[in-house]
KOLKOLFI-61799 format. One line per 2 residues: their letters; for each residue y negated, x, z negated of C-alpha. Coordinates in steps of 0.001 Angstrom, whole numbers, plus 500000, padded with zeros to 6 digits. Example, Ala and Ser with C-alpha at 12.3 -4.5 7.8 and 13.67 -1.06 7.14 Angstrom:
AS = 504500:512300:492200; 501060:513670:492860
END
This chain:
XX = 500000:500000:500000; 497806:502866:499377
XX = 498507:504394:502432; 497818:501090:504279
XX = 494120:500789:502550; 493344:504196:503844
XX = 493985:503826:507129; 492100:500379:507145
XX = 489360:502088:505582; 489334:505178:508096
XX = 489807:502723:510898; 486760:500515:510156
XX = 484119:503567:509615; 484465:503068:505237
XX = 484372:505940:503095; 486841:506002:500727
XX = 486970:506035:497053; 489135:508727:495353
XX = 489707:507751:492234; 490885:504017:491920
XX = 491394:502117:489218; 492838:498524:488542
XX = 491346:495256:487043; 493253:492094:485725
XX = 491552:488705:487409; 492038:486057:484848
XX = 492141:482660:485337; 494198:479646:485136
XX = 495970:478259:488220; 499287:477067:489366
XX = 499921:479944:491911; 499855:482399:489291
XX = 502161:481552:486693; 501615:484761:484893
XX = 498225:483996:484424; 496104:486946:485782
XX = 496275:489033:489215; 496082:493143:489608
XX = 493053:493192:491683; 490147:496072:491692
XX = 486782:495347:490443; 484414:498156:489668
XX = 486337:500921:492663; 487432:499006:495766
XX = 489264:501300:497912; 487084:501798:500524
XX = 483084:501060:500828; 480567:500800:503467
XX = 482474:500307:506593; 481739:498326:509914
XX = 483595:497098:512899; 481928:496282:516619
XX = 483336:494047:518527; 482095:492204:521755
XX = 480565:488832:521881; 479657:487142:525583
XX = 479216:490863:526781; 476901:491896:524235
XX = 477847:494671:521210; 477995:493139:518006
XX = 478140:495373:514571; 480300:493808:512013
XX = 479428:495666:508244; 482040:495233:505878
XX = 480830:495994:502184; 484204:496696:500356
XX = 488290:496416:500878; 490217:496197:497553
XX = 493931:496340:496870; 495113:493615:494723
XX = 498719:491199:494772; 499058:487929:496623
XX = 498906:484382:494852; 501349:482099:495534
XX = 500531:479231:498170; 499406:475845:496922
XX = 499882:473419:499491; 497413:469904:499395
XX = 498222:467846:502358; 502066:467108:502383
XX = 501520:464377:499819; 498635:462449:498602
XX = 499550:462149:495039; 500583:465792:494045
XX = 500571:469206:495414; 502952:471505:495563
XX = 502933:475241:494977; 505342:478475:496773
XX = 505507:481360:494898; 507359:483279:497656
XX = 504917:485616:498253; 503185:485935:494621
XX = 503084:490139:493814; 503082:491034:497616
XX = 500712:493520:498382; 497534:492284:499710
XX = 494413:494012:501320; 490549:492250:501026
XX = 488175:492521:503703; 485035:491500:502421
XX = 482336:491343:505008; 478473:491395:504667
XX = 476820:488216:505423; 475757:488958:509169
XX = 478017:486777:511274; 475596:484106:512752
XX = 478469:482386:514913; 481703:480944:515230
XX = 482270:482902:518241; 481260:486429:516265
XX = 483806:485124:514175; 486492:484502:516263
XX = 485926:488197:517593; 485528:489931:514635
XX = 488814:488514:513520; 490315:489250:516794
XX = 489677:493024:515935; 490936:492947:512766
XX = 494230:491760:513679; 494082:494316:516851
XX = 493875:497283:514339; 495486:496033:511555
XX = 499025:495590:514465; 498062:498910:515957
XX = 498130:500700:512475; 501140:498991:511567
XX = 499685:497817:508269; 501051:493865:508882
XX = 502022:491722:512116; 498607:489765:511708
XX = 500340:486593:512470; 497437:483923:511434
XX = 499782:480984:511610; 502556:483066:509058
XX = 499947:483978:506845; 500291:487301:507495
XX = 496398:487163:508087; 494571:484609:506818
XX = 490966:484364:505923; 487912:482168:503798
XX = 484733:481487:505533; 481208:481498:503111
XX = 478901:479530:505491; 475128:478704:505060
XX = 472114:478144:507374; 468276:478533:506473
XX = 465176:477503:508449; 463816:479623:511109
XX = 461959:482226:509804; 463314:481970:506339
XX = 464600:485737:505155; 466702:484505:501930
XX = 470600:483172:502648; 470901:479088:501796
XX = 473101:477658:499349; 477004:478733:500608
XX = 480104:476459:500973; 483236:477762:501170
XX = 486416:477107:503842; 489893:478558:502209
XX = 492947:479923:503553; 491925:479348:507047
XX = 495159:480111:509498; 493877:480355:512942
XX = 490997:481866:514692; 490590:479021:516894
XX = 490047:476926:513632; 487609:479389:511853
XX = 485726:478790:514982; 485699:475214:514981
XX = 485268:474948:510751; 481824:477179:511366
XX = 480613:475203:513868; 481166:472251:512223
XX = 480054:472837:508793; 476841:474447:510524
XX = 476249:471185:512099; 477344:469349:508643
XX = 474328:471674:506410; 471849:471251:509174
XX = 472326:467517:509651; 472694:467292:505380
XX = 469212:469629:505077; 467044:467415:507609
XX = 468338:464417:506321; 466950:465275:502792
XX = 469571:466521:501056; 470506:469545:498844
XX = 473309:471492:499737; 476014:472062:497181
XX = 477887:475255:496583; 481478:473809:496416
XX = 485338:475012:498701; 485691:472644:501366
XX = 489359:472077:503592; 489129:471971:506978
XX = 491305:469019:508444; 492497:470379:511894
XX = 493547:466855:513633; 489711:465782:512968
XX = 488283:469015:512946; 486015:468192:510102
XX = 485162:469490:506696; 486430:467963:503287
XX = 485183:469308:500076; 487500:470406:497824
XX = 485988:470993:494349; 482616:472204:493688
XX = 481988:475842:492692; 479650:477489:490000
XX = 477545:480491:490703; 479069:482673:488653
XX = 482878:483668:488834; 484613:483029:485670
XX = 487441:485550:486656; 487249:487852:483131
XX = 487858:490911:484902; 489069:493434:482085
XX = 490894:497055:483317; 494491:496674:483645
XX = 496081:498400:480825; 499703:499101:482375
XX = 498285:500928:485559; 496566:504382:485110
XX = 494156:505220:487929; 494937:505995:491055
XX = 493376:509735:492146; 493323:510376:495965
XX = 492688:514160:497165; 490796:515343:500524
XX = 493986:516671:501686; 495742:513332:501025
XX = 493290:511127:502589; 493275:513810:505883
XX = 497136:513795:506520; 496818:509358:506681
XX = 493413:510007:509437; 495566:512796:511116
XX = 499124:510638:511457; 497346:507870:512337
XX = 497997:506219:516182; 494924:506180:518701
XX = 492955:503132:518177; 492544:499922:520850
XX = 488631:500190:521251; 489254:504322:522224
XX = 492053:503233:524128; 490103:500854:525412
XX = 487952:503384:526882; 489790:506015:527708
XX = 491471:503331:530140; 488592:502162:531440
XX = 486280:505868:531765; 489277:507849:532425
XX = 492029:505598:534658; 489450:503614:536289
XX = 491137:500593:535035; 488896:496908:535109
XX = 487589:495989:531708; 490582:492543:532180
XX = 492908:495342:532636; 491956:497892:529991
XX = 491478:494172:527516; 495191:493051:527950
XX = 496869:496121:527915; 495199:497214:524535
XX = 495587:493708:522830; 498859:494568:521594
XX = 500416:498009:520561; 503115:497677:522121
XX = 501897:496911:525390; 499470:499454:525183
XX = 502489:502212:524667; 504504:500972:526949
XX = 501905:501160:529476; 501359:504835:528267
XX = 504786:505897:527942; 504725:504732:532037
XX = 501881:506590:533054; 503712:509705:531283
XX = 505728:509706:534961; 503272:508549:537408
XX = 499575:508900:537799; 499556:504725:539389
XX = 497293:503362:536657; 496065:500614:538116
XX = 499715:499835:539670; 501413:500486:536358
XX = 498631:497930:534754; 500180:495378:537232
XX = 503332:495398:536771; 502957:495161:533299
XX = 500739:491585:533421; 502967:490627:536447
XX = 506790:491061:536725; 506487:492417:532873
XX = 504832:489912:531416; 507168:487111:533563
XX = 509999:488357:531821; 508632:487898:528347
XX = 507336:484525:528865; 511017:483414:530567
XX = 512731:485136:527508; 510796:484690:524758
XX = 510859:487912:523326; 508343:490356:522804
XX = 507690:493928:524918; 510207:495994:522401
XX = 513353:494567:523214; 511901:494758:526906
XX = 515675:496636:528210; 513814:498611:531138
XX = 512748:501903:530433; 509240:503008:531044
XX = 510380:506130:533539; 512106:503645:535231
XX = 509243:501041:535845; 507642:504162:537078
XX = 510253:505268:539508; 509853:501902:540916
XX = 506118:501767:540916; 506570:505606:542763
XX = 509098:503990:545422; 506624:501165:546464
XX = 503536:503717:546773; 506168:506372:549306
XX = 506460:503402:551027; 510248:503286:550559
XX = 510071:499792:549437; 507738:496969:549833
XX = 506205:495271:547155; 508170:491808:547095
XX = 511651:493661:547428; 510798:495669:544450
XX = 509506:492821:542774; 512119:490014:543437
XX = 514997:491823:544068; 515049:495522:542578
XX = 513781:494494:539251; 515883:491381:538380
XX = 518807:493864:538728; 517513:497070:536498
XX = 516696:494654:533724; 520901:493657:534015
XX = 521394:496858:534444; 518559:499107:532560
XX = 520843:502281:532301; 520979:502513:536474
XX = 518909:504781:538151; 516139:502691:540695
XX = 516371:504813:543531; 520378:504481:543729
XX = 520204:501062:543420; 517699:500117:545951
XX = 520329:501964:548257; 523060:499899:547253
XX = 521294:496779:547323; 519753:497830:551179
XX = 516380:497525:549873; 514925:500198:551419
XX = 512134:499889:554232; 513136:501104:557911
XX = 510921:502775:560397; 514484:502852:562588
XX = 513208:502814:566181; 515507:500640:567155
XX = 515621:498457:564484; 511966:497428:564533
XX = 511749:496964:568221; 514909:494419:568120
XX = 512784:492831:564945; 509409:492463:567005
XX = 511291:491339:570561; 512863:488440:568599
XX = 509573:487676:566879; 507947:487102:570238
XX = 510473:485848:571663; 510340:482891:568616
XX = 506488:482652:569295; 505762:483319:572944
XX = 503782:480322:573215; 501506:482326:571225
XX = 501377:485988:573071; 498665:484606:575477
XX = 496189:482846:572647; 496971:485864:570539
XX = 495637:488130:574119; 492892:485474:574830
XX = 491333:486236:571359; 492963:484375:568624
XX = 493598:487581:566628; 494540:485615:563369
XX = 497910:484890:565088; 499017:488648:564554
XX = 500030:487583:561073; 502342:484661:562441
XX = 504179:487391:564222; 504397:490189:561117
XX = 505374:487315:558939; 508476:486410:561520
XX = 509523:490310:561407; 509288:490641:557769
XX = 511073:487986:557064; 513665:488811:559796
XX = 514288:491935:557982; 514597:490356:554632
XX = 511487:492772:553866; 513645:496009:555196
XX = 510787:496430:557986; 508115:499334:557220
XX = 505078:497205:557745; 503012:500069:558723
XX = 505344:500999:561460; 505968:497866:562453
XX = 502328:496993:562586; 501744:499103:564818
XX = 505218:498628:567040; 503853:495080:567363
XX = 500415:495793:568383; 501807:497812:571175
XX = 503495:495450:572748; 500670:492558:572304
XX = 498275:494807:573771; 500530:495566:576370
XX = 499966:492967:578861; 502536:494388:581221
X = 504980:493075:578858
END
């Protein structure tokens, strides 16, 4: 867990505190049975951080003023019954990390992308799945508003446990709405917890809230303080995996990737390495990047299963990506036909078995002429409008020889083969 905070801390620009100590939260609630929580108080882990993220093009800085280490609650749950609630206790004494940011989101859609970020690095670093809807991730939204030109922060309400980004978004537009409508219509704003109810989309309050916490922090007697050296803190930031937004642009400055490209690819880890571990064998960025988002991504959406148990190999996927640039094999062979049959059989080697499945594209002298004959022969109703100026027909006759070849054709060879013999009006 220690670890984990570190490299949270060193991947959102905190410093980080060496010597830690613990603090018991007190208070009484059904999700603690115990009766207090190991939280920290007075020395959260790390300090003084920020994350930017992107928001309809333009750079937003997100400043995060502390994450502390402290144990999970259990879950309370409020809407499976009317009369009672009931409580899970699963996941009381996991491990938890607490991001607490500074008040300088002004929108659900900062939000929504600061969120996206954290889940981005918190996968990449392998510090939790960041599955929202598992609770993995989860997060409470403080929202108030204040008249134009007004510098101090209004009276806050607060959204709990919210489980989707897509719902944080829609809770802080809606409660925005909710205080502005409340403050013009004349009335005060009350610091309380509000639910958000997903199937209306609305706000519910929950129970008001004082001002002051009532948590009886005291230091936890049965823990002594945690002391982290330099040298500790610089083995985590040297182990630790490159990061999406350097990724990010290393794809973008360096491979000449598009910004949709270089997005995708770094939204997960393990896309991201599998796209790296291809390039390793062929310098086809922007080929590599296609095949992941096409055939790639096909497969996981037909199977269900995420990019590790992908069976291909990355070498492989490069192999083929190398056959289709030599022009050994056309696009749609490799696609439709080469593929389906290395992810059956992952262990064989592409090149063999585009032989042995006749994949391979022909410039055979013989073999193209006999292809374009038959294809004008099919359409000679069309050599003459084709001669009289209707170029656009050419592609009536490529289509006939490609498919007559069941994609074995070279097209560049038999391009020009065909254009030959159009041009030839002799023949």
């Amino acid at each position: 867990m220690v670890e984990s905070a570190v490299k949270l801390g060193l991947a959102t620009n905190c410093s980080i505190t060496h010597e830690n100590r613990f603090a018991r939260k007190n208070y009484f609630y059904p999700d603690l049975p115990k009766g207090f929580q190991l939280t920290q108080d007075k020395t959260p882990i790390c300090r003084n951080g920020f994350v930017d993220v992107e928001v309809a093009g333009q750079p937003k800085r997100v400043l995060i003023h502390h994450i502390h280490m402290e144990e999970d609650a259990g879950k309370s749950i409020h809407d499976e019954e009317v009369a009672y609630s009931w409580v899970d206790l699963n996941r009381a004494g996991t491990p938890l990390l607490e991001i607490v940011s500074e008040p300088c989101l002004h929108s659900g859609d900062e939000a929504f992308q600061y969120l996206y970020e954290l889940r981005r690095l918190v996968r990449f670093l392998g510090i939790s799945d960041g599955n929202m809807e598992q609770g993995s991730l989860r997060c409470d939204v403080n929202i108030s508003v204040r008249e134009k030109g007004q510098t101090q922060l209004g009276t806050k309400v607060e959204i709990k446990n919210m489980n989707s980004m897509r719902f944080v978004k829609q809770a802080i537009e809606h409660e925005w709405e909710r205080q502005v409508h409340a403050i013009e219509s004349g009335e005060t704003i009350v610091q309380q917890t509000r639910l958000f109810d997903v199937s209306s989309g609305t706000t519910a309050p929950m129970r008001d809230k004082e001002d002051a916490h009532d948590y009886r922090y005291f230091p936890e007697p049965d823990l002594p303080p945690v002391v982290l050296s330099e040298a500790y803190i610089d083995d985590i930031r040297a182990g630790m995996p490159a990061l999406p937004q350097a990724l990010y642009r290393q794809f973008v400055e360096e491979y000449q990737l598009s910004t949709q490209d270089a997005s995708v690819i770094t939204s997960e880890k393990d896309i991201a390495d599998y796209f790296q571990a291809i390039i390793e064998h062929t310098s086809e960025y922007k080929a590599a990047a296609n095949w992941l988002m096409g055939p790639i991504k096909a497969w996981q959406n037909a199977s269900g299963r995420g990019l590790s148990d992908f069976p291909v190999p990355p070498k492989s996927t490069a192999e083929v990506i190398d056959l289709v640039r030599a022009n050994k094999l056309s696009s749609s062979a490799a696609q439709q036909q080469l593929f389906p049959k290395l992810i059956e059989q992952p262990n064989s080697h592409p090149e063999q078995l585009a032989e042995a499945l006749q994949l391979f594209q022909s410039e055979d002298e013989d073999f193209l002429n006999e292809l374009v004959e038959n294809a004008l022969q099919k359409h000679a109703d069309k050599i003459e409008l084709y001669r009289n100026g209707k170029k656009g027909l050419f592609g009536v006759f490529m289509s006939e020889i490609m498919k007559g070849s069941n994609g074995r054709a070279n097209p560049k060879a038999a391009t020009a083969l065909l254009r030959q013999k159009l041009e030839n009006t002799e023949s």
